[in-house]
C-alpha positions as CSV (number, residue, x, y, z in Angstrom):
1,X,16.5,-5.1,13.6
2,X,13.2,-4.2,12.6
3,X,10.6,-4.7,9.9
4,X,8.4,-2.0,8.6
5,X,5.8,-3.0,6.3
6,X,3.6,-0.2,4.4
7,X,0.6,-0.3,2.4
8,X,-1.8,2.2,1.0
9,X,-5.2,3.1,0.7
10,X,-7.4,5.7,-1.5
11,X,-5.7,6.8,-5.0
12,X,-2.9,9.6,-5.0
13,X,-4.6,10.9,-8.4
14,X,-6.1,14.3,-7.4
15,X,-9.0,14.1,-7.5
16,X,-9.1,10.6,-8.1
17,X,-11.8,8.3,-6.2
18,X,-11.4,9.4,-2.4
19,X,-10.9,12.9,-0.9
20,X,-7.5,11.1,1.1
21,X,-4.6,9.2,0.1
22,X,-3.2,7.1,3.6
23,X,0.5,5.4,3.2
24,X,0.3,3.5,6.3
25,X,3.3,1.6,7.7
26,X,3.7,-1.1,10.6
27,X,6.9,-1.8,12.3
28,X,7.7,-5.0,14.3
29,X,11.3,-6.6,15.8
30,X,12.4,-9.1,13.6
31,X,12.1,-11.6,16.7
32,X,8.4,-10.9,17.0
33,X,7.6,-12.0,13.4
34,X,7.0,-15.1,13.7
35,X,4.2,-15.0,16.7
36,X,2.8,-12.6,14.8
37,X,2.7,-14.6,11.4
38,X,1.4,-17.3,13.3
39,X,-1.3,-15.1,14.7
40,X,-2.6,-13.9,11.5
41,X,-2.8,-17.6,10.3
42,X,-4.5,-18.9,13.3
43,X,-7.5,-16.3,12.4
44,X,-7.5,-16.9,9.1
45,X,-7.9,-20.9,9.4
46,X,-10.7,-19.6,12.1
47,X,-12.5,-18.3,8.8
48,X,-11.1,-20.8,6.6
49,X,-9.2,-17.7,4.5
50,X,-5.7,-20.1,4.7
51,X,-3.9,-19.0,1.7
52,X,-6.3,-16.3,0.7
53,X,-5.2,-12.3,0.5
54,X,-7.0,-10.0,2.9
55,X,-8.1,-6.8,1.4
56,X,-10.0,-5.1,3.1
57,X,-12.0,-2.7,0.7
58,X,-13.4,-5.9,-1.1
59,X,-14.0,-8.3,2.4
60,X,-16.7,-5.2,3.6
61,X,-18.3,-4.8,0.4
62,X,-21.9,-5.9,0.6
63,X,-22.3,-8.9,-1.6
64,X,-26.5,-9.0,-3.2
65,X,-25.9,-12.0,-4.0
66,X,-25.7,-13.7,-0.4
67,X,-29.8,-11.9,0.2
68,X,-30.6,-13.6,-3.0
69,X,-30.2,-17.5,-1.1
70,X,-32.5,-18.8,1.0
71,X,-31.2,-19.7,4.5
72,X,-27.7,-18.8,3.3
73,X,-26.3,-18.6,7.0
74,X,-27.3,-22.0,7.6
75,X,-25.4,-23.2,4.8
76,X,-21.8,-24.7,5.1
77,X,-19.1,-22.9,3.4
78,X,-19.1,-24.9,0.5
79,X,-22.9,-25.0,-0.3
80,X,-23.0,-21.2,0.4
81,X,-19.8,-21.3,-2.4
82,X,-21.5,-22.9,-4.8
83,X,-25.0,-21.5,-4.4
84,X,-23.0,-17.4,-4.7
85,X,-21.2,-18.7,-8.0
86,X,-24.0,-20.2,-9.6
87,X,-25.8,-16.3,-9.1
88,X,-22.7,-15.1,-10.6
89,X,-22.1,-17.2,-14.0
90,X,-25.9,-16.6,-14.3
91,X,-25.3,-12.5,-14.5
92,X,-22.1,-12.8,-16.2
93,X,-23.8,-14.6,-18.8
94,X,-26.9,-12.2,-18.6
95,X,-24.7,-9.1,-19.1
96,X,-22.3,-10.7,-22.4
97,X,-25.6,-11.4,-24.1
98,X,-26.6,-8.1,-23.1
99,X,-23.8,-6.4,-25.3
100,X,-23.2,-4.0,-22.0
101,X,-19.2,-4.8,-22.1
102,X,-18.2,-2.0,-20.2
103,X,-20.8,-3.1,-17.0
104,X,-19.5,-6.9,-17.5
105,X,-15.8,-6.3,-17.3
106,X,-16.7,-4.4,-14.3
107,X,-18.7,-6.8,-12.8
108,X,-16.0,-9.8,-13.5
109,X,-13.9,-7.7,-12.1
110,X,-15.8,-7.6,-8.8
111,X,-16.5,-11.0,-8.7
112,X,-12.5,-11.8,-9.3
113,X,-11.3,-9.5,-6.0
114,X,-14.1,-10.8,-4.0
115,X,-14.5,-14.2,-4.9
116,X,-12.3,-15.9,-2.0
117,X,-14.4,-14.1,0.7
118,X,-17.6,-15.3,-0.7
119,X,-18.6,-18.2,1.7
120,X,-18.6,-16.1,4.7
121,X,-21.8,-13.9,5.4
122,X,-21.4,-9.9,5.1
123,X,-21.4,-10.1,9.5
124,X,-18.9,-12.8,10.0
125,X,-16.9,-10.8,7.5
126,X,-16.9,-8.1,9.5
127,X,-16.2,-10.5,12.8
128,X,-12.9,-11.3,11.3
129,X,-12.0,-7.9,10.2
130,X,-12.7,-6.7,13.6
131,X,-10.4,-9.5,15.2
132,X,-7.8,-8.9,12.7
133,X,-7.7,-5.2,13.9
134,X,-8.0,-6.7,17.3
135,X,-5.0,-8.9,16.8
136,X,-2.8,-5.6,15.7
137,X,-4.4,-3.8,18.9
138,X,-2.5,-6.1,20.6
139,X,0.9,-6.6,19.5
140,X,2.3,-3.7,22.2
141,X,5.6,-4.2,20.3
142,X,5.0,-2.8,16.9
143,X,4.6,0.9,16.0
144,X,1.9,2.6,13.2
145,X,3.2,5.5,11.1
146,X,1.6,7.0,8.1
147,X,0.5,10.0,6.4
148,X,-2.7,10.8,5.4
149,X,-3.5,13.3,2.9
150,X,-6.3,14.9,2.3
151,X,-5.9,16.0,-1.2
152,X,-7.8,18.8,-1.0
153,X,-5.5,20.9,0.4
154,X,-2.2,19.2,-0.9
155,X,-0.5,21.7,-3.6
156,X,1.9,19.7,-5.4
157,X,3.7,23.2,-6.9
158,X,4.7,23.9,-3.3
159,X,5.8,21.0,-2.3
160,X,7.8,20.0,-5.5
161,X,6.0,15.9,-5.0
162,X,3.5,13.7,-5.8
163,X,0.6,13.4,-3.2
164,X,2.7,9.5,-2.5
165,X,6.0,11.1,-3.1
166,X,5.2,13.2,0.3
167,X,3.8,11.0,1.8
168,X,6.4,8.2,1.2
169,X,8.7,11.3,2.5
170,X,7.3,11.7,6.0
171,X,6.8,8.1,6.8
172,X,10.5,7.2,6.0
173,X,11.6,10.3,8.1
174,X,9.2,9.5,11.3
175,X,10.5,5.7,10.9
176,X,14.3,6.8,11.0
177,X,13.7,8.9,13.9
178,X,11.9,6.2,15.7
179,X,14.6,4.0,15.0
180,X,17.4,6.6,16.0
181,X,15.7,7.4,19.8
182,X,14.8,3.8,20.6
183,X,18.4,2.3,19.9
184,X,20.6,1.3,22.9
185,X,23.3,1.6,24.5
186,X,24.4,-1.4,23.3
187,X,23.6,-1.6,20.0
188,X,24.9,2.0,18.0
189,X,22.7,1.1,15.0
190,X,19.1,-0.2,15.6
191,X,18.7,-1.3,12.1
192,X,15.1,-1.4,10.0
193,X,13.8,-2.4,6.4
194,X,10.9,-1.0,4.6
195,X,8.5,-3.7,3.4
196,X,6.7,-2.0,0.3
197,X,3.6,-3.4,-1.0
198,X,4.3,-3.9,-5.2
199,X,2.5,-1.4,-6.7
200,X,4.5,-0.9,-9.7
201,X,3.2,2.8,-10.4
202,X,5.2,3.9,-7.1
203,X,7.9,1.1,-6.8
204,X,10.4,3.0,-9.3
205,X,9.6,6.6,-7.8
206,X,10.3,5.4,-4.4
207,X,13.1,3.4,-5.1
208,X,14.6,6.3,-6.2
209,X,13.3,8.4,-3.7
210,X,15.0,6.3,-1.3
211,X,18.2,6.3,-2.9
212,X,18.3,10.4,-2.5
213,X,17.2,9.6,1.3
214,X,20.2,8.2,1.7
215,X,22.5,9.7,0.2
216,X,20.8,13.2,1.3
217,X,19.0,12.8,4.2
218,X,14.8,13.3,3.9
219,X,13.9,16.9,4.3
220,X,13.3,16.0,7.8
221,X,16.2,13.7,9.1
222,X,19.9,12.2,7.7
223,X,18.9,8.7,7.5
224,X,21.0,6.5,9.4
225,X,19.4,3.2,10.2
226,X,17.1,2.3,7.7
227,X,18.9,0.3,5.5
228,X,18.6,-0.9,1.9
229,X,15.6,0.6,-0.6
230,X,12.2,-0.6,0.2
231,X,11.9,-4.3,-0.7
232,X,8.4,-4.9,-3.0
233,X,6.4,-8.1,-2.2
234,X,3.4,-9.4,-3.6
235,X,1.3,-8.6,-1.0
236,X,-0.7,-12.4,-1.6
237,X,2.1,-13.8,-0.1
238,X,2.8,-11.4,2.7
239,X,0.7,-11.6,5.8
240,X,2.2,-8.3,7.2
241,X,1.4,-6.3,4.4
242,X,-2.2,-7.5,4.5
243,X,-1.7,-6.2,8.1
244,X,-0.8,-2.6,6.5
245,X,-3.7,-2.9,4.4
246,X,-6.2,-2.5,7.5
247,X,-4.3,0.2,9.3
248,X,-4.2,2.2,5.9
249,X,-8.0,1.3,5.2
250,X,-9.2,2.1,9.0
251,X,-7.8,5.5,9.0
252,X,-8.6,6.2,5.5
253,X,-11.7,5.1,6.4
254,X,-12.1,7.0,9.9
255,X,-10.9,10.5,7.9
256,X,-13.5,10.4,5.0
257,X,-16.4,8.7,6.6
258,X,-16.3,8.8,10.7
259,X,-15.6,4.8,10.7
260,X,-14.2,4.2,14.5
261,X,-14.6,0.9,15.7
262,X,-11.3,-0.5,13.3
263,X,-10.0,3.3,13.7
264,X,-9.9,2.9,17.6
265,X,-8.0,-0.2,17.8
266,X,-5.5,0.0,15.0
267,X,-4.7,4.0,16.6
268,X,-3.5,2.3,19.7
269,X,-0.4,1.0,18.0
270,X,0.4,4.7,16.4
271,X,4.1,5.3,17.5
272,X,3.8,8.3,20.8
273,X,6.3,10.5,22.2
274,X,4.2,10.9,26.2
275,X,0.4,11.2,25.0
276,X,1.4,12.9,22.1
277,X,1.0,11.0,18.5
278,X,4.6,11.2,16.4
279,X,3.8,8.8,14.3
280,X,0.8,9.1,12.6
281,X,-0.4,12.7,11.0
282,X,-2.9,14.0,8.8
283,X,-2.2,16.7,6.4
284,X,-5.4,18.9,6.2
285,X,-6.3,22.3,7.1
286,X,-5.4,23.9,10.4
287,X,-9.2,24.2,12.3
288,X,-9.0,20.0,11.7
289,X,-11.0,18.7,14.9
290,X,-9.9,14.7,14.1
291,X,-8.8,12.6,16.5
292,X,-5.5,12.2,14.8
293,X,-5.0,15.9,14.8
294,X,-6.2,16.1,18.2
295,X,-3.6,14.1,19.0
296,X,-0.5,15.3,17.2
């Protein structure tokens, strides 16, 4: 039995935000969960981020407001806490008196996503990321799939989908075949269950979509060993799919801005048939010189 949990990053509006749209999933055995859950929470205490929901995109955002304190790396966590959120209130108030309302919902809503992260400085943040990434370099037992679109050359009248919808699509079908070659002798079925992140624009599509998978097979593959529709957690509560958040950020991140050093170490868990990459792809144009394409 496996667990496959998937997570995106970028928007799949076209044009939307970012030039790609990455559904990135991570497979484990179920035996191996619980070293790795304790793995992830070993780190986290390291950067007292117990409890807390890793997102990536907010952890590496430059916060001013840490240049703005005096000595703030010499400070403990809860000094350099308290010194961050006094800044805050201060511009929050500054911008309501300011009649700007569209600038302070913004910048609440900044403060909100990064406010758990706000006592460590903009290097140890990206310390832990890099051990996180480190962590998933290292667990020679799971398996990365995704798809990652770059929307500039994904025709949606062709291919009858959504930019997700696709993507969704191929990640199911390369999952199934993994699961289909690696079974054993023993075992007819090797059984695994999608783990969806709860975005509730996609849950219902996919659900669906996964329904027709199985009763129809994926335009790929019959599907045979995945079992059940995807299950949608809150992702605040799921370590793993905070781990599916940094494969789908680094490669997002790799394809639109030549990011390597998370790129490099979540790639080495990307699921390979010899040297070449099965698991991972990215849809672009043909004369693509990535990495990713270089190896598929």
């Amino acid at each position: 039995m496996n667990l496959c949990y998937i997570d995106e990053s970028g928007t799949p509006d076209i044009p939307g935000n970012t030039s790609h749209y990455v559904l990135a999933a991570l497979s484990i055995p179920v035996w191996h969960w619980k070293d790795c859950d304790r793995g992830i929470t070993l780190l986290k205490s390291k950067y007292s981020l117990i409890e807390v929901e890793i997102h990536i995109a907010w952890i590496l955002r430059k916060y001013f407001e840490q240049s703005k304190i005096k000595d703030f790396v010499v400070l403990n966590h809860d000094q350099r806490r308290y010194e961050v959120e006094k800044i805050r209130k201060t511009e929050l108030l500054r911008l309501q008196k300011s009649g700007k309302s569209k600038q302070y919902h913004q910048t609440k809503k900044n403060y909100r996503k990064t406010a758990d992260y706000i006592h460590l400085s903009f290097e140890e943040r990206i310390a832990f990321t890099r051990e996180l990434a480190q962590l998933v370099a290292n667990w020679g037992f799971a398996r990365l799939f995704a798809e990652c679109v770059d929307k500039i050359h994904f025709d949606s009248r062709r291919t009858q989908m959504s930019v997700d919808e696709q993507a969704f699509e191929q990640v199911v079908s390369r999952y199934e075949q993994f699961l289909e070659i690696t079974k054993s002798e023993d075992a007819p079925r090797n059984f695994g269950l999608l783990i969806h992140d709860n975005n509730p624009t996609v849950a219902k599509r996919h659900t669906e979509l996964m329904k027709k998978f199985h009763r129809r097979g994926t335009l790929w593959t019959k599907v045979r060993n995945i079992i059940e529709t995807p299950l949608y957690v809150d992702s605040a509560l799921t370590s793993m799919v905070q781990i599916a958040d940094i494969c789908a950020y680094s490669l997002r991140r790799y394809l639109e801005n030549n990011e390597e050093e998370l790129f490099n170490l979540v790639f080495e868990r990307a699921d390979r048939k010899g040297d070449i990459v099965v698991g991972v792809r990215h849809f672009s144009e043909l004369s693509c010189e990535c990495r990713i394409c270089a190896a598929h």
